[in-house]
Each structure stands twice: as structure tokens, then as C-alpha cells.
C-alpha positions in Angstrom: -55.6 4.5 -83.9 -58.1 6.4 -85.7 -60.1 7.6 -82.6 -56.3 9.3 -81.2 -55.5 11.0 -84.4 -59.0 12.6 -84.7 -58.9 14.0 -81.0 -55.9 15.0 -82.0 -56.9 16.9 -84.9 -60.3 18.3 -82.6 -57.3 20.1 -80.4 -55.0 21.4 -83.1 -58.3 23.0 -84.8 -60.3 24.3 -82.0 -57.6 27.4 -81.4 -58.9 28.7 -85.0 -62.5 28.1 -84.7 -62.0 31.0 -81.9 -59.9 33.0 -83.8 -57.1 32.7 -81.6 -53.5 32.2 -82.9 -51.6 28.5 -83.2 -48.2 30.2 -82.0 -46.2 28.7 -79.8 -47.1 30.5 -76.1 -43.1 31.9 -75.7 -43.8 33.0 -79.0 -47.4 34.8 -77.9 -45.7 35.9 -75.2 -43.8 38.8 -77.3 -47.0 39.9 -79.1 -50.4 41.1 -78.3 -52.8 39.8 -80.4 -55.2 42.7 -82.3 -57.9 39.9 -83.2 -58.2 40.3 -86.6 -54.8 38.7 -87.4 -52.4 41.7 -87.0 -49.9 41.5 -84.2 -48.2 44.3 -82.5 -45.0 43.8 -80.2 -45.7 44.8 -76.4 -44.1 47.6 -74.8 -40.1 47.8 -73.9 -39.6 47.4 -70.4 -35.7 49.2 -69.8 -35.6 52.7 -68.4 -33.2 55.5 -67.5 -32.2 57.0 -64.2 -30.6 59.3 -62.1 -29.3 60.1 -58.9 -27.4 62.9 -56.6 -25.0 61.6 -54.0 -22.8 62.8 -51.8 -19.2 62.1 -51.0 -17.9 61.3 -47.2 -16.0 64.6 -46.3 -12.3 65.2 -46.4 -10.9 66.0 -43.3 -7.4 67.4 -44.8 -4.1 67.2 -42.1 -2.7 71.0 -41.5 0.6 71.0 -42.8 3.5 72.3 -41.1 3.5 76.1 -40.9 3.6 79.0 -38.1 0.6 80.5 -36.3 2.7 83.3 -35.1 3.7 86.4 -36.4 4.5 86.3 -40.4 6.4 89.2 -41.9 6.9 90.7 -45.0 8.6 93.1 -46.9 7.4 96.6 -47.9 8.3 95.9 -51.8 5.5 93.1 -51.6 2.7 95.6 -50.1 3.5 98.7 -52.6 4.6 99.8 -55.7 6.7 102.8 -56.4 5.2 105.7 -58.6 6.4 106.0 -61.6 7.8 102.7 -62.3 4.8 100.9 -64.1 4.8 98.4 -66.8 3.6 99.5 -69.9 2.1 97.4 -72.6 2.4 98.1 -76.1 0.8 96.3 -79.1 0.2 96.0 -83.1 -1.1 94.1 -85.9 1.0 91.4 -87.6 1.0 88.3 -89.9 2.4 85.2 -89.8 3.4 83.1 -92.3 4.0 79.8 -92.9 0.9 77.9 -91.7 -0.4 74.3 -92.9 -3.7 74.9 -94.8 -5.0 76.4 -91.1 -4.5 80.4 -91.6 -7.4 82.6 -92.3 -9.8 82.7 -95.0 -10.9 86.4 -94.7 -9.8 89.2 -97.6 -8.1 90.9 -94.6 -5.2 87.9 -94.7 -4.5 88.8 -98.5 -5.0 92.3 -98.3 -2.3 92.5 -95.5 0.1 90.1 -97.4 -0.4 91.9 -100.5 0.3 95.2 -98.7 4.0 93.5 -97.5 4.8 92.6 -100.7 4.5 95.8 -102.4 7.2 97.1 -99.7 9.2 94.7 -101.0 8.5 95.9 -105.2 6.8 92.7 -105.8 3.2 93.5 -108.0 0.7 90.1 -107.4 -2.7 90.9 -107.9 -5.0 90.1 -104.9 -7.1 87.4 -106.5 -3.3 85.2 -107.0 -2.9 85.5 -103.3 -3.7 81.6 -101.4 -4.9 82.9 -97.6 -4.7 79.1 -96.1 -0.9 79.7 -95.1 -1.0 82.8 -93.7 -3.1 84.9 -90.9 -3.5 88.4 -89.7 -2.3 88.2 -85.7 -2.5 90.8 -82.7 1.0 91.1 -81.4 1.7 92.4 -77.4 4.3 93.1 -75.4 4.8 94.5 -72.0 7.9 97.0 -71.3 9.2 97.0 -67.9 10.0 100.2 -66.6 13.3 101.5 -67.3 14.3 98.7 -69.8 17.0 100.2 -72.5 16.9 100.1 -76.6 18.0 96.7 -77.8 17.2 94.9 -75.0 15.2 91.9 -75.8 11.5 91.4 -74.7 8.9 88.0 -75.0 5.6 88.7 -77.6 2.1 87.4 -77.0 0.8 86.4 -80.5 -2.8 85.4 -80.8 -5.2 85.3 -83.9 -7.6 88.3 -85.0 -10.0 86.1 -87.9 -10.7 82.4 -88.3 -7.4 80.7 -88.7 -7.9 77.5 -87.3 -4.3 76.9 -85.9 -0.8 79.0 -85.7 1.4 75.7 -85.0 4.5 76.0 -87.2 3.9 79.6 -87.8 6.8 82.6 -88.4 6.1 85.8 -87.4 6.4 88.5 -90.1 8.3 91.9 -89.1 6.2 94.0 -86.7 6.2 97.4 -85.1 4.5 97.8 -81.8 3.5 101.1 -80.8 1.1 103.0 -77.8 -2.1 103.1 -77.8 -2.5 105.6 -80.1 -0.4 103.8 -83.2 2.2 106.7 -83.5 5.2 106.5 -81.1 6.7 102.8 -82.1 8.4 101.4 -78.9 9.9 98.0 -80.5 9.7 95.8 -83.2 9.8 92.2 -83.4 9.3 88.8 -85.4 10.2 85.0 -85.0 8.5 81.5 -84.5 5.9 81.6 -82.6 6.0 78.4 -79.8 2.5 77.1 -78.8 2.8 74.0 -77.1 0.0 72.9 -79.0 -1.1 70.1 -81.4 -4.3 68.7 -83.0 -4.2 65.5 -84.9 -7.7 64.4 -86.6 -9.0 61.8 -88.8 -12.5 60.5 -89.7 -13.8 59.6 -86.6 -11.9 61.2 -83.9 -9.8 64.3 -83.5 -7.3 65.3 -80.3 -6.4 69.0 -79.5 -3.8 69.7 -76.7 -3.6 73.4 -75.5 -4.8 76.5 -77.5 -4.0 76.3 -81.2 -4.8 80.6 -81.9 -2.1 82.0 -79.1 1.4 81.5 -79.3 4.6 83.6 -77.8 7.7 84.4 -79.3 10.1 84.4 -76.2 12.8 87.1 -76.7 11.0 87.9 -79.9 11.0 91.5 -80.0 13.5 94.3 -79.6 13.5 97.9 -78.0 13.7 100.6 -79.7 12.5 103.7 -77.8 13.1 104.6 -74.1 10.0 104.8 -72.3 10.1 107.4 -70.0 10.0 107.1 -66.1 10.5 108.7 -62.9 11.6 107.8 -59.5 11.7 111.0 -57.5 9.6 113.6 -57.6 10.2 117.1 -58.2 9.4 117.9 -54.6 12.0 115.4 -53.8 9.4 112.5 -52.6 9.0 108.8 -53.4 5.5 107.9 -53.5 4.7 104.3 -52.8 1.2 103.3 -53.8 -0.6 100.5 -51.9 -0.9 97.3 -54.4 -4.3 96.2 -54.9 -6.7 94.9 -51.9 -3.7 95.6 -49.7 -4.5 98.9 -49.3 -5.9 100.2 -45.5 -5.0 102.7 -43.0 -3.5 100.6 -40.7 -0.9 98.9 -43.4 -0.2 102.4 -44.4 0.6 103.6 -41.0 2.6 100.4 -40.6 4.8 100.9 -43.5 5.3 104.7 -42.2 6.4 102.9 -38.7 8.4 100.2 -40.1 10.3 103.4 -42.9 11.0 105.8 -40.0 12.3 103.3 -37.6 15.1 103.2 -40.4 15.6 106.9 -41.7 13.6 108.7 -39.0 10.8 111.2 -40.0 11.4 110.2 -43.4 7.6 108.3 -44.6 4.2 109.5 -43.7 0.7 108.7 -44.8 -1.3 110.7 -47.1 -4.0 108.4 -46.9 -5.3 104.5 -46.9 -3.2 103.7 -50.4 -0.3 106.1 -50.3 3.2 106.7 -48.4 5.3 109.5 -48.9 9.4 109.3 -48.2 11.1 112.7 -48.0 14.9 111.8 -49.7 17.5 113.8 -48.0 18.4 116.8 -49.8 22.4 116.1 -49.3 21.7 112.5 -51.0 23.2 112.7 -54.4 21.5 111.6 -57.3 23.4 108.1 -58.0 22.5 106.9 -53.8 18.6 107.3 -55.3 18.0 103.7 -55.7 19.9 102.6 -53.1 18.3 104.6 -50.6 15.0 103.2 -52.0 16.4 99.7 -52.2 16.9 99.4 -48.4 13.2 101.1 -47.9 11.7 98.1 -49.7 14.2 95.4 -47.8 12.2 96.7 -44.6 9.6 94.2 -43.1 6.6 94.5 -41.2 3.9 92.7 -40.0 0.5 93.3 -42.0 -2.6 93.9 -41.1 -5.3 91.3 -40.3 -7.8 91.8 -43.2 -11.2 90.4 -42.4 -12.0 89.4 -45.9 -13.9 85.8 -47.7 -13.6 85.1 -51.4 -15.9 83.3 -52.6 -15.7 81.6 -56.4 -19.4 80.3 -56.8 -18.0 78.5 -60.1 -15.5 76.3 -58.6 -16.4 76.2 -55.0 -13.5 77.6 -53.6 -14.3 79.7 -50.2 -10.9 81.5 -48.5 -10.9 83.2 -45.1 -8.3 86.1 -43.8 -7.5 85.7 -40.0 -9.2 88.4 -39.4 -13.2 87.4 -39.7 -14.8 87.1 -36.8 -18.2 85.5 -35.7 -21.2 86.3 -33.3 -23.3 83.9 -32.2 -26.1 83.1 -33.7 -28.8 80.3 -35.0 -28.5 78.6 -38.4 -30.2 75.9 -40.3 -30.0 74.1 -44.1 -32.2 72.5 -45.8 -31.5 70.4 -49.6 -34.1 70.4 -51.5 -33.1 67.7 -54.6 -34.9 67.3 -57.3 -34.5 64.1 -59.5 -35.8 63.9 -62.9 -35.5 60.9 -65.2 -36.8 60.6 -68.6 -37.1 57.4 -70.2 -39.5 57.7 -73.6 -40.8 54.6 -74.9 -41.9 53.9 -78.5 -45.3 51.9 -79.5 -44.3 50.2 -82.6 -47.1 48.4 -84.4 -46.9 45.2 -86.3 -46.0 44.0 -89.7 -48.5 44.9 -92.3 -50.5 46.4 -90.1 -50.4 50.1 -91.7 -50.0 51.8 -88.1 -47.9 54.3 -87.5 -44.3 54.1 -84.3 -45.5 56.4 -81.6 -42.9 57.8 -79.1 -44.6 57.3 -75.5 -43.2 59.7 -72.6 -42.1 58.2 -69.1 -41.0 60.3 -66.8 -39.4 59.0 -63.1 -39.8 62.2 -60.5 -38.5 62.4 -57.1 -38.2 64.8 -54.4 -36.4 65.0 -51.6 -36.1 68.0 -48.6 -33.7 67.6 -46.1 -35.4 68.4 -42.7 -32.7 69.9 -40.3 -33.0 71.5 -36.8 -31.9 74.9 -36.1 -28.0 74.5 -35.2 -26.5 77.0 -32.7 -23.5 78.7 -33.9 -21.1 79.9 -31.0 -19.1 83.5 -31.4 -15.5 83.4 -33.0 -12.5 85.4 -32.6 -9.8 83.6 -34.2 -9.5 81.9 -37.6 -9.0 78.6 -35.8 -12.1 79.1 -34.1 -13.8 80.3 -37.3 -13.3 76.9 -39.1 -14.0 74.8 -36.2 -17.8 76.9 -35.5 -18.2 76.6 -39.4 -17.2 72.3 -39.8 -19.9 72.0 -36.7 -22.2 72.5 -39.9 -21.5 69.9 -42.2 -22.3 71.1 -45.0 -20.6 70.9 -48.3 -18.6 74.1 -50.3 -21.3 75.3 -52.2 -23.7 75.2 -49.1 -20.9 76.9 -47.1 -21.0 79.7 -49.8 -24.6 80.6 -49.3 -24.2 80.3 -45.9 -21.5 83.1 -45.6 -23.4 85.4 -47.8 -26.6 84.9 -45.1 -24.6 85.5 -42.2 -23.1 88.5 -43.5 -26.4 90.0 -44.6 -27.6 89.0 -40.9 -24.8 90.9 -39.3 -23.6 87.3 -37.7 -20.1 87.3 -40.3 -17.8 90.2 -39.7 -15.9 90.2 -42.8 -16.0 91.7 -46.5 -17.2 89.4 -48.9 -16.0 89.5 -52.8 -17.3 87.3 -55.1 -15.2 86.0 -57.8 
């Protein structure tokens, strides 16, 4: 009995003749022993990553459609001279707000300014900013609208009001650009389709709080003055934008004088002239340009891409065509995970936490074979040279802008 408990005792003491600790081993197993009785824990062993993947393409179904001829009229390819929207604007202040109007002098001064209008003497430093804010008021007059018709206002805050929910516009006068001639006037509660509700934590905002309209909020008061026919007893109809070439102009000439014969001809790649018959009294004017518009035409085939290189988007006009050529892609991706550890030491120890960087780095290049890309003449073709490829949008849009500057891609390029 005694011989047992003192071999016992030879094991249990042994450990701390050598210095070395009595701990349980799963407790030894979280520390690493410093040898002079301090203990530091070992190293964490989780890390971070990342990855770039790709998603199996989408093969969209064509939908039903034409790939005949597709006409349209000439009032969608041109605009008549002198009938042009005209946009007039001014400075205004709404009232009304919840604590969320501005908090700049500007907000008082203006209020301060209506209230004098209306005989009432506040001094400046009485004035409370938070329910009111200084605003920039617009509105767009088309052409030939009448005094007292009724026009929509685009209301969006000037300073830092936070939010124009609930708000009333305050009687404003919208003039021209140069502040003098005032073409209507206009007031009313503004409609945002907005809200924000917040607490401690969290907060939700739907929409833009600092831009509102007014529909039917403001009200004519000057003519704006317009013209249809010229004194030389022309209409001019101007090309609209990107739609203008020689060959639609000379189509809407063809498509004009197969109507009223001799009566349109081109002055140059944006601009068709119409004679009006000298015996046509005054009141058959728009009628007689009325039927012009009605008139339809087939356009012409604009070899054009438009690129956005923000969202991706990549859209082709029937008319680009293809020679043939060689292409190839590489990807290049570069993955780059960091993971930093930190060295804490142990208790009592008087060592300092030390932040340890691990870094994960992986590259990958894509090694492709030079892919022969066959001539195109149609749009149908186009796609189907372009899908042989298989590359994603964003590839695709680097792709174009190569070909083009290679002379492969017969097409204007504009870049959104």
C-alpha cells in the first residue's frame, strides 16, 4: 500500500522537477507553453475567401415580331421648326415640413422676405427654418399652349433640407432664363411618393425625399410665341436626334412628294423643306401639315452599337456588318483574400496583441485559341458570328471596340 502511493507520488512530481506544466493535455493543447510559467494561446486557425464564377449563359426565345419591312411615320423621324418646348423656372419655398426643411439663413431670409409682402414685421432671429425650405421650381411649356391652361411643376430642394414629404408649395413666378418675362405662376402640394421611417437601429427610405411634382400645379400666364410657317411660306422639318442622315432625309422628301408632288426637298442630312401652296388659306395650315406627318416610310438601316460599359448593355442596328477576321480572349482573374490574424499573448504576461497579416493570392489566365470569325451581312448573322464566341457582355463590349478599331466591325460605336 505504501510502495503504490509513493510511485504514485514519483509520477505526479516528476512533470515539475522539469518544469513542465501539470495541465490536463486537452488543456495543453490550447496553449503554448513560454517555459517560465507564462502561457500564450496558439494562433486562430479560420480564414476568409473569395471567388469569381460564372453563370451558365441564357439563351433567350425570340419573341414574336416581323423581320420584314417596318414603317413609320414622318412625325416620329422629325420635328417641326418652331414648335419647341420651352422650359421655364424660378425659386420658391415650401412650407409646411416636419422638422426636415433647411437650416441655412437663405430659408429665413426668403420667409422673412414673404412675410413683409404680406405687412407682417418678425425679426429674422424669431424665424424657426426646420419647417420650411428654399426649392427650385420648373416647368416645361408646350408650344402653343394658351394663358390659364394648367401645366405639372418639378420641385426639388436647393440647401440641406432633409425631406419635402408633406410639403405646400408657396406662390411662385416662373420666368425665362433671364428672370424678367414671367410665363406662369404656380403653387400646391407637392406629391413625392416618398417616405423614410427611422429609429435607433435602422432606418428605411423609399424613393427620393428632395424632388417632388405638383401635377397641374401651375398656371399660364403669358403666350409664348411660335411659328409654323415661314415667311417664305416653308415648313421646315428638322431631323430628331441620331435619326438624322441623307438617305432618311431623301426618304421623307420621297414619301412628302408622293402625296403633294414637288412639294419637300432636302436641304441637307437634318433638314426638309415643304413649299405650302400659295392658294392654301391660312386656317388649312395645320391640316395640311397634319397629313404630311400621317405619311410613313421605311427608315434607313443605321449601322450603329451602343454600348453602356456601366450596366452591360450592348444594342445592334440591322445595319452592322462584319468581315471576317481572327479573334481571341483571354481572362485574366485575380483573387485576393485577406484574412489577418491576431497574436494575443497570455495572462499576466505583460506582452502586447499583435495583428498578423495572411494573405490567400491566386491567378488564373484563361488560355484560348485564336477563333475564326466568318463575314456578316445581316443582323441575324451578326449575332449568330458574335454567340460563336462565348463570351460574356462585358467581354463582348471590348470585343466590339477591337473590331471596330481593326476595321473588322462596320458600324458607329457610341458609348453611353
Amino acid at each position: 500500500m505504501k510502495l503504490g502511493f509513493l510511485l504514485t507520488l514519483i509520477v505526479l512530481l516528476a512533470p515539475l522537477a522539469q518544469g513542465q506544466s501539470t495541465r490536463p493535455a486537452a488543456r495543453r493543447g490550447l496553449f503554448l507553453d513560454l517555459g517560465d510559467g507564462v502561457e500564450a494561446p496558439t494562433q486562430p486557425l479560420s480564414g476568409s475567401g473569395s471567388a469569381v464564377t460564372r453563370t451558365p449563359r441564357i439563351e433567350p426565345t425570340p419573341g414574336r415580331g416581323t423581320d420584314g419591312r417596318v414603317l413609320v411615320r414622318v412625325s416620329d423621324m422629325v420635328a417641326v421648326r418652331g414648335q419647341e418646348d420651352n422650359v421655364i423656372q424660378g425659386v420658391g419655398l415650401v412650407t409646411g415640413l416636419s422638422g426636415t426643411g433647411d437650416s441655412a439663413n437663405a430659408a429665413r431670409r426668403s420667409l422673412l422676405s414673404m412675410l413683409q409682402t404680406r405687412n407682417i414685421n418678425v425679426g429674422i432671429q424669431d424665424i424657426n427654418s426646420a419647417n420650411i425650405a428654399v426649392v427650385w421650381v420648373e416647368a416645361t411649356l408646350p408650344p402653343g399652349i394658351k394663358p390659364g391652361r394648367r401645366i405639372d411643376l418639378r420641385v426639388s430642394s436647393i440647401y440641406d433640407c432633409e425631406s419635402l414629404v408633406g410639403g405646400t408649395l408657396v406662390y411662385t413666378e416662373l420666368s425665362d432664363m433671364t428672370g424678367q418675362v414671367v410665363y406662369a405662376t404656380g403653387s400646391g402640394a407637392l406629391t413625392t411618393g416618398a417616405f423614410s421611417a427611422e429609429g435607433d437601429g435602422a432606418s428605411a427610405v423609399r424613393n427620393h425625399l428632395t424632388v417632388g411634382t405638383i401635377p397641374q400645379g401651375g398656371k399660364v400666364e403669358r403666350l409664348v410665341p411660335t411659328s409654323l410657317v415661314s415667311d417664305h411660306g416653308f415648313l421646315y422639318l428638322d431631323l430628331k436626334y441620331l435619326k438624322g442622315s441623307f438617305g432618311n432625309a431623301q426618304r421623307i422628301t420621297e414619301a412628302i412628294n408622293a402625296v403633294y408632288p414637288g412639294a419637300a426637298a432636302p436641304q441637307d442630312a437634318m433638314t426638309v423643306a415643304v413649299q405650302v401652296p400659295q392658294d392654301l388659306p391660312e386656317e388649312s395650315h395645320v391640316a395640311y401639315l397634319g397629313s404630311i406627318l400621317a405619311q410613313e416610310l421605311e427608315p434607313e438601316r443605321v449601322a450603329r452599337v451602343v454600348i453602356n460599359e456601366r450596366t452591360g448593355v450592348i444594342v445592334m442596328g440591322e445595319g452592322v456588318r462584319i468581315t471576317r477576321g481572327a479573334i481571341t480572349k483571354g481572362n485574366l482573374t485575380v483573387t485576393i483574400a485577406e484574412s489577418p490574424e491576431a497574436s494575443q499573448p497570455g495572462p499576466f504576461s505583460g506582452g502586447e496583441t499583435v495583428d498578423l497579416p495572411r494573405t490567400d493570392l491566386l491567378v488564373e489566365e484563361e488560355d484560348r485559341a485564336l477563333t475564326i470569325v466568318n463575314g456578316a451581312v445581316t443582323l441575324q448573322e451578326v449575332v449568330e458570328v458574335l454567340n460563336v464566341l462565348g463570351v460574356t457582355p462585358r467581354d463582348m463590349i471590348q470585343i466590339l471596340q477591337s473590331m471596330a478599331q481593326s476595321g473588322m466591325l462596320h458600324a458607329e460605336i457610341l458609348v453611353q
